[in-house]
C-alpha positions in Angstrom: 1.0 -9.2 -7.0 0.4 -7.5 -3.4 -3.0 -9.0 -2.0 -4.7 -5.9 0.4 -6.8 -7.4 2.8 -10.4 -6.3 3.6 -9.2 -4.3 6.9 -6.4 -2.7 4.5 -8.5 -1.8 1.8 -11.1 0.4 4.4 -7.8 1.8 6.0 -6.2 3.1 3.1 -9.5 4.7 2.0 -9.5 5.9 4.7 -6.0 7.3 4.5 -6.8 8.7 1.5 -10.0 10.7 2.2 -8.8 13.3 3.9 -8.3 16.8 3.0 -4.5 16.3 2.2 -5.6 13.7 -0.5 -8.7 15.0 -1.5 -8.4 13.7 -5.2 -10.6 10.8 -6.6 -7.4 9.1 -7.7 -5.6 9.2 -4.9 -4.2 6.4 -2.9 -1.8 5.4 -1.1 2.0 4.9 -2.3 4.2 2.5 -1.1 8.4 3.3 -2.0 11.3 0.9 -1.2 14.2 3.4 0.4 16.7 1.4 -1.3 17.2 0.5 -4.8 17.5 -3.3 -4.2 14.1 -5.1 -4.6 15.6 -8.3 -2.5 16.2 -5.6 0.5 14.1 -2.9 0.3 15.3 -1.1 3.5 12.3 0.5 4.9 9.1 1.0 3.3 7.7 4.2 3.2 4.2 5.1 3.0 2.5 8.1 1.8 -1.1 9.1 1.0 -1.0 11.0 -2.2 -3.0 12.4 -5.3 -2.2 9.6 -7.8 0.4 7.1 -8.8 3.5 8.4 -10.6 5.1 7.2 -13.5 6.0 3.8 -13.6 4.2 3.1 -10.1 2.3 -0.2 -10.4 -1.6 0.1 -9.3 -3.3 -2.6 -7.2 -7.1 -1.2 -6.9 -9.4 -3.1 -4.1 -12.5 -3.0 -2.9 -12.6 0.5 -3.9 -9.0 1.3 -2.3 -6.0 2.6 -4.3 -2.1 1.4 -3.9 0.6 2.8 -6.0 3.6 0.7 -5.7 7.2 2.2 -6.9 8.9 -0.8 -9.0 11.6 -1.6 -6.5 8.7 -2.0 -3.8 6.0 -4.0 -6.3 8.9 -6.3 -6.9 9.9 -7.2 -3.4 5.8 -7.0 -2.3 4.8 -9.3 -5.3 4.1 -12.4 -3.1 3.3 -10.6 -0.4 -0.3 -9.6 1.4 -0.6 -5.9 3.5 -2.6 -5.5 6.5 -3.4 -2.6 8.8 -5.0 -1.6 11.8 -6.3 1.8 13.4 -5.1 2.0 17.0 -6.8 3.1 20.2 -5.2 6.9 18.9 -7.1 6.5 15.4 -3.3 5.8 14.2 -2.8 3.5 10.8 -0.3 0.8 11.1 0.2 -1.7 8.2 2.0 -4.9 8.0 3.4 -7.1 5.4 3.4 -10.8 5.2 3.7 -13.6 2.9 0.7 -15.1 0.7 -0.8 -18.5 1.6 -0.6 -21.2 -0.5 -4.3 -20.0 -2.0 -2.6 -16.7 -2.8 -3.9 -15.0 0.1 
């Protein structure tokens, strides 16, 4: 299962707080742009109300991810990060879990 990190947890609150995505629920929802979970093409990213159907949800430290099932299948061993730039711009990244799991 996707692992957030600490530093992606308080961005995608973040992300989420803001008067486009001013529901409770909301979070942020990861896609694959192609339907093969080995190669999902690029991953898209968008802050939204809730999860859809189907969407797998990864809930930490108080930060919502809705993944679509061609994305939670390539992200299942894999750990997001992000970063807020000098611009106050999020940029996430993906990499692969330790051998802890994280």
């Amino acid at each position: 299962m996707l692992v957030l990190t600490e530093a992606a947890a308080e961005v995608v609150k973040s992300v989420t707080s803001t008067p486009q995505a001013p529901d409770d629920g909301a979070g942020l929802r990861i896609a694959s742009s192609t339907p093969e979970p080995e190669s999902p093409g690029a991953l898209q990213l968008t802050a939204t109300t809730g999860p859809r159907e189907n969407d797998q949800v990864i809930e930490a430290a108080g930060a919502r991810v809705f993944l679509e099932p061609q994305a939670a299948m390539y992200l299942e061993d894999k750990i997001l990060d992000a970063r807020v730039d000098e611009e106050g711009e999020a940029h996430f990244s993906v990499g692969m879990q330790g051998p802890s799991g994280v």
